[in-house]
C-alpha positions in Angstrom: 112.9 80.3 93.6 116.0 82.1 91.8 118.1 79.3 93.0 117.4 79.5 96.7 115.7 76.8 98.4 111.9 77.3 99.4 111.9 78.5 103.5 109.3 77.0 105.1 108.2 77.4 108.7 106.0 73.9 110.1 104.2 74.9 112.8 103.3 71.3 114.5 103.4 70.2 118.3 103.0 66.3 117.6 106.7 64.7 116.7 105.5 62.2 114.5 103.5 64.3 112.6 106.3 66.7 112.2 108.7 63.8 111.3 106.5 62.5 109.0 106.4 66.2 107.0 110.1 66.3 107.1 110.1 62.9 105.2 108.2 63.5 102.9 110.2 67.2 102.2 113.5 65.1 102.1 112.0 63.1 99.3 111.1 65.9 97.6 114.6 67.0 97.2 116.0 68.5 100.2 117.8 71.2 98.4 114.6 72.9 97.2 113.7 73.1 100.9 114.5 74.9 104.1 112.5 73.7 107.1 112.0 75.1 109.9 109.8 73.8 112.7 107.7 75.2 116.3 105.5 73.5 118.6 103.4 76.2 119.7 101.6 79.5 117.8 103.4 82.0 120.2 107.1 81.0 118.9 105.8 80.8 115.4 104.6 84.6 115.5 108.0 85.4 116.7 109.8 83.8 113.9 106.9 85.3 111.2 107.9 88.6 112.6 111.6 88.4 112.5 112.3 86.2 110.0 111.4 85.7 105.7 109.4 83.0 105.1 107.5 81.6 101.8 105.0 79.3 103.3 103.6 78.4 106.8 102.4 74.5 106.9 100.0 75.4 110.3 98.0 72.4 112.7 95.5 74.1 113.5 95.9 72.4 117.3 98.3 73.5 119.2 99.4 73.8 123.2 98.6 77.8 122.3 96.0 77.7 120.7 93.0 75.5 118.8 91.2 76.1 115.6 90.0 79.2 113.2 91.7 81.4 115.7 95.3 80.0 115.2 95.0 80.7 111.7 93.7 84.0 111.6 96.4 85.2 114.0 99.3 83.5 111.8 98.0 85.3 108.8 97.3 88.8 111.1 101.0 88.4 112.0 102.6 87.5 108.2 99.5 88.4 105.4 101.8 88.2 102.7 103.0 84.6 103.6 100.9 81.9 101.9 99.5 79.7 104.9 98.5 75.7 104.2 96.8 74.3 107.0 97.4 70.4 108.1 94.5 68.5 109.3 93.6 65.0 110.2 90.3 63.5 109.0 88.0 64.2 112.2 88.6 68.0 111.9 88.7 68.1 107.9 85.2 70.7 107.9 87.2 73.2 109.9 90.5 73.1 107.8 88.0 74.0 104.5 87.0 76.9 106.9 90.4 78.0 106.8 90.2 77.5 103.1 87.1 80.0 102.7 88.9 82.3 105.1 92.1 83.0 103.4 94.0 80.2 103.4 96.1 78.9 100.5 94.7 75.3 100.7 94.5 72.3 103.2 96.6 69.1 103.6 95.4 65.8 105.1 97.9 64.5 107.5 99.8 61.1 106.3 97.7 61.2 103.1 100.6 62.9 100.5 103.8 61.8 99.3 106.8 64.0 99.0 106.0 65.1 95.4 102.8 66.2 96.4 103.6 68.2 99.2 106.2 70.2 97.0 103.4 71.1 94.7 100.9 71.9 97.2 103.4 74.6 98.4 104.5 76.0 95.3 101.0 76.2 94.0 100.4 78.3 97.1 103.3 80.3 96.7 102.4 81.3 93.3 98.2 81.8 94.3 99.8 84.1 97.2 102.1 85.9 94.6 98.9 87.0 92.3 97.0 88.2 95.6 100.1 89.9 96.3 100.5 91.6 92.6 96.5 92.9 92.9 97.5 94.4 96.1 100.7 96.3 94.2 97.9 97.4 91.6 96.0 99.5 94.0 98.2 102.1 93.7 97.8 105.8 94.5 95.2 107.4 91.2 93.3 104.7 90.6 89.9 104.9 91.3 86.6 102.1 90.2 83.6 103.5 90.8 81.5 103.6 94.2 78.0 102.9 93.7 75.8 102.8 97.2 72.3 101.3 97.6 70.0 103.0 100.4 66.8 102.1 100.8 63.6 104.1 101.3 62.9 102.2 104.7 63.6 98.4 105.9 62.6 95.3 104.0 62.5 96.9 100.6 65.3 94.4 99.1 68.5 96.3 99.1 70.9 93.7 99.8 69.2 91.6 97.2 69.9 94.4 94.8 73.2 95.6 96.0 74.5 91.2 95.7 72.8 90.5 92.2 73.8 94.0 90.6 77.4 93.7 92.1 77.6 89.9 90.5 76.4 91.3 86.8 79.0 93.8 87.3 82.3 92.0 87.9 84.8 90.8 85.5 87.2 87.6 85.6 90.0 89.2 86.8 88.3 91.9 88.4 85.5 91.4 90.7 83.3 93.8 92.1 82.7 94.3 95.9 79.9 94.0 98.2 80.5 96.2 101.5 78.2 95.6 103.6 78.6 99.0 105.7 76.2 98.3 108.8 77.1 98.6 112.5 74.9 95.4 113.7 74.2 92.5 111.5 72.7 92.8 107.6 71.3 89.5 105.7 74.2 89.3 102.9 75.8 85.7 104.4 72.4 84.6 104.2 71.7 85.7 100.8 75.0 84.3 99.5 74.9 80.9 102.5 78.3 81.9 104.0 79.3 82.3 107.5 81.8 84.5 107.7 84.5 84.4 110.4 86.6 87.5 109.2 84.4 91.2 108.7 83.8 94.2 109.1 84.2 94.2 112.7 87.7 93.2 112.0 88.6 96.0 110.3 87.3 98.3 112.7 89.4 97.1 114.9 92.7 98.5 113.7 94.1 101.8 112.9 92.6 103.9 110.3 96.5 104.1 108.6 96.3 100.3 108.6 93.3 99.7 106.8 94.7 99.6 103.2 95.0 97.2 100.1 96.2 94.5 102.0 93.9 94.3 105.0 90.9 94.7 103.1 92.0 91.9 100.6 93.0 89.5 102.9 89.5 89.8 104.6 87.1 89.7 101.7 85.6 86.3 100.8 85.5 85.5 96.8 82.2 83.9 95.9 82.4 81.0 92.9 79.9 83.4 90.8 82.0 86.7 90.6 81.3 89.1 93.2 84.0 89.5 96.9 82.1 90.4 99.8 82.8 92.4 102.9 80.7 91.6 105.3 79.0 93.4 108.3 79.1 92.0 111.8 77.7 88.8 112.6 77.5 88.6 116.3 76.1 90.7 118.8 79.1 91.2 120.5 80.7 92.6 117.3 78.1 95.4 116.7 79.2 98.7 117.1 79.1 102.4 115.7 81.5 103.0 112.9 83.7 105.7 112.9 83.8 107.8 110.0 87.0 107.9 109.1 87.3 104.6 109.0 84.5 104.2 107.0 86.5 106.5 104.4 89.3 104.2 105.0 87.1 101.2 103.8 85.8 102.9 100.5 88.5 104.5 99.6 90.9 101.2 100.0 87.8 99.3 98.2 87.7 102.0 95.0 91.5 101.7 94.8 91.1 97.4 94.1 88.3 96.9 91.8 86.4 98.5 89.0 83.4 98.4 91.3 82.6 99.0 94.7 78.6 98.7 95.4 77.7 99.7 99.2 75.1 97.7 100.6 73.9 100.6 103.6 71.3 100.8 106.2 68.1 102.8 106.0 69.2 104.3 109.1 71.0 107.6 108.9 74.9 108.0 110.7 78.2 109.6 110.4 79.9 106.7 108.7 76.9 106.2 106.3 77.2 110.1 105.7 80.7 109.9 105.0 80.9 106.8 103.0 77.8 108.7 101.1 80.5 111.4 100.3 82.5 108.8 98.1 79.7 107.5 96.1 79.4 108.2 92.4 76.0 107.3 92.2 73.4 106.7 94.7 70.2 104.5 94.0 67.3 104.8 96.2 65.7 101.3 96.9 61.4 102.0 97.3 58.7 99.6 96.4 56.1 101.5 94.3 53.7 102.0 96.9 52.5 105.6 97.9 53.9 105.5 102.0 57.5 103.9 100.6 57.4 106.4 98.0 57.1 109.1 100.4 59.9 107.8 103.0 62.3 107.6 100.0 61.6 111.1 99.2 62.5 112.2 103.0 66.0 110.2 102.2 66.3 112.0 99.0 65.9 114.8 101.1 68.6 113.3 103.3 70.9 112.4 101.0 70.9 116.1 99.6 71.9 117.7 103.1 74.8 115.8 102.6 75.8 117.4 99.4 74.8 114.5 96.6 73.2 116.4 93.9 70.6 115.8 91.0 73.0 113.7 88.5 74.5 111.5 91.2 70.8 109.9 92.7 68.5 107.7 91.0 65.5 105.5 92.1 65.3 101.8 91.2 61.7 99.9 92.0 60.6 96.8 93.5 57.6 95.1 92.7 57.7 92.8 95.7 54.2 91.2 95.3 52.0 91.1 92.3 49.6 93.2 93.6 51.6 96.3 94.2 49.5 99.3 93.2 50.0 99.8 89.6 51.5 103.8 89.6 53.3 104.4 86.2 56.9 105.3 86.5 56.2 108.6 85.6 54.1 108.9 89.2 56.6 107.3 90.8 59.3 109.6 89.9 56.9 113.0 90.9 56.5 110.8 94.6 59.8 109.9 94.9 61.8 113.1 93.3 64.2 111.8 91.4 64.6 109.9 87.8 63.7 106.2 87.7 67.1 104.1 86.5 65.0 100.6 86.7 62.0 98.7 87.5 62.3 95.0 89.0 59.0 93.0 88.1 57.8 90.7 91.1 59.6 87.7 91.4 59.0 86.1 94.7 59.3 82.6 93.8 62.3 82.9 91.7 64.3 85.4 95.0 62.9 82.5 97.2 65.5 79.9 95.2 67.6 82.2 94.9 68.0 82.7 98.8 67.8 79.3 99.1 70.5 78.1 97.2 73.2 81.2 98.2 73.0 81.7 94.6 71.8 85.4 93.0 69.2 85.3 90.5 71.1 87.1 87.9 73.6 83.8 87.9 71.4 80.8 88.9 68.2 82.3 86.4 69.8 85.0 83.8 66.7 84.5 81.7 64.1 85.3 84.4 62.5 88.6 83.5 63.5 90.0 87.3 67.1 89.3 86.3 67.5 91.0 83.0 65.9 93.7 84.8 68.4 93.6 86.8 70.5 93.6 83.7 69.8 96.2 82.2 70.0 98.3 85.7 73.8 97.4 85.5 74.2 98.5 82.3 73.0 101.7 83.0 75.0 102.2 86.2 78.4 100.9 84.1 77.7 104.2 82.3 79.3 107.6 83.7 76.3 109.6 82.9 73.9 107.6 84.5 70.8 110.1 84.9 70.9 110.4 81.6 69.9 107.0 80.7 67.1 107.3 83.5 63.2 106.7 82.8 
């Protein structure tokens, strides 16, 4: 690295272990290395905070501290700093936990040479320095667009909406977002078969000035088909009301990463839905195309006027969830509802039932289904600035 060797802080309580690492280091040319080493999580936070460092080799078991929870707060203390966690085999699941929470990778104690371990660490070195150059990106006056789902009442199939439109709507090297805005817990890590240790509830635990680029990057989890999620709370004792400014925080850091930022948000109204409302280019209203659904999206039409989002910036999109769901034309729907129709989703029970299933969105794991280009065609339509325009 420009002729300076690679500083490295091993964060290890067990001596062989530790002797072991610093073998294997020596053989892979001790020049390219700088080593340092801690026994316990509390001295390697001091060192993270005082001292540059381009990788962290963690054990996850430590005098201080034992599993998820030691990583997390390395990574809270140094986010920039690619982290590789060392396991043994009895504890491999939780080291691929790491993994899906943010960290660089995972090494299995006394089963690497030298050579190996250099590579491990400068492959995570350079995977941290992309993350790092997407962060610089989201720079002051660039904007994606903000596109939030609300439904008409509960159970209409939002979040299916919100995670199948957000997947047909991200790009290889720019993924759209699913935020997952609710105060109590939503169904997106069971739609996508995650259990997610860092979200939203994190967030909302620091300072408005300190959720930016880098907070909300290190927190959202990259699913293999496209999409990053941020997801709601997941325990009771993480529910609570969000403020509204942080809620602007959120959005606002979201719009200034990715092309596309679609809001997964309760039926219920709040302050931080309100505000987050504020930011949205374009609202769709979630109803199945029944007359009492119709009528409750109408009173959240109604809603979402009071709070300033006018004619061109609302749209409806229908969900046949059974077969026998009265047979109203579009045009009847749109004089219950109030607003233009931008879609109608044919019913597809079976084919959402796999879907939820597998963690897998229709749109990926079935792109032929009927319901899916649908759902194609919705995206298309909400990739273009004048959406209302294109309504039915």
């Amino acid at each position: 690295m420009n002729g300076q060797p690679v500083r490295v802080l091993l964060v290890e309580d067990n001596l062989g272990d530790a002797r072991l690492l610093h073998e294997a280091m020596e053989e892979a040319h001790a020049a390219d290395f700088e080593l340092k080493r801690v026994a316990q999580l509390s001295d390697a936070l001091k060192h993270l905070g005082a001292e540059p460092f381009d990788a962290v080799l963690l054990d996850l078991s430590l005098p201080d501290s034992h599993g998820l929870d030691t990583f997390l707060r390395a990574r809270a203390q140094a986010p920039k700093v690619p982290i590789l966690v060392l396991t043994g085999l009895d504890d491999e699941k939780l080291a691929i936990t790491a993994v899906k929470e943010g960290a660089q990778d995972y090494l299995v104690k006394g089963e690497m040479d030298g050579s190996q371990l250099a590579r491990s660490i400068h492959y995570a070195i350079a995977r941290q320095r992309a993350l790092v150059g997407q962060i610089q990106q989201a720079r002051p006056g660039k904007r994606g667009r903000v596109l939030g789902l609300f439904g008409a009442k509960g159970g209409v199939g939002v979040t299916t909406v919100a995670l199948n439109l957000a997947t047909l709507l991200s790009r290889k090297d720019n993924p759209a977002i699913v935020l997952e805005l609710w105060p109590s817990h939503g169904t997106l890590a069971e739609q996508t078969a995650r259990t997610p240790v860092d979200n939203l509830w994190h967030l909302l635990e620091l300072d408005t000035q300190q959720i930016d680029a880098r907070a909300l990057l290190t927190r959202l989890v990259r699913l293999p088909y496209g999409p990053g999620v941020l997801y709601g709370p997941q325990t009771v004792e993480d529910f609570k009301e969000i403020p509204p400014e942080r809620a602007r925080a959120i959005v606002e850091g979201l719009a200034g990463i990715v092309d596309y930022t679609v809001i997964d948000f309760p039926f219920f109204p709040s302050p931080a839905t309100q505000e987050a409302v504020s930011l949205c280019d374009f609202v769709a209203l979630v109803v199945e195309p029944d007359p009492a659904c119709l009528s409750a999206g109408n009173v959240q039409l109604k809603l979402l006027q009071s709070w300033g989002v006018g004619g061109g910036q609302v749209g409806g999109i229908v969900v046949n969830r059974t077969i026998s769901s009265p047979g109203l034309k579009v045009n009847e729907i749109k004089s219950l509802l109030g607003c233009p129709i931008i879609g109608v989703i044919p019913a597809a029970a079976d084919a959402f039932a796999i879907a939820l299933k597998t963690g897998v969105p229709l749109v990926h794991s079935q792109p032929n289904h009927v319901a899916a280009m649908s759902l194609a065609e919705i995206a298309r339509r909400l990739e273009l600035v004048e959406v209302v325009a294109m309504a039915v």
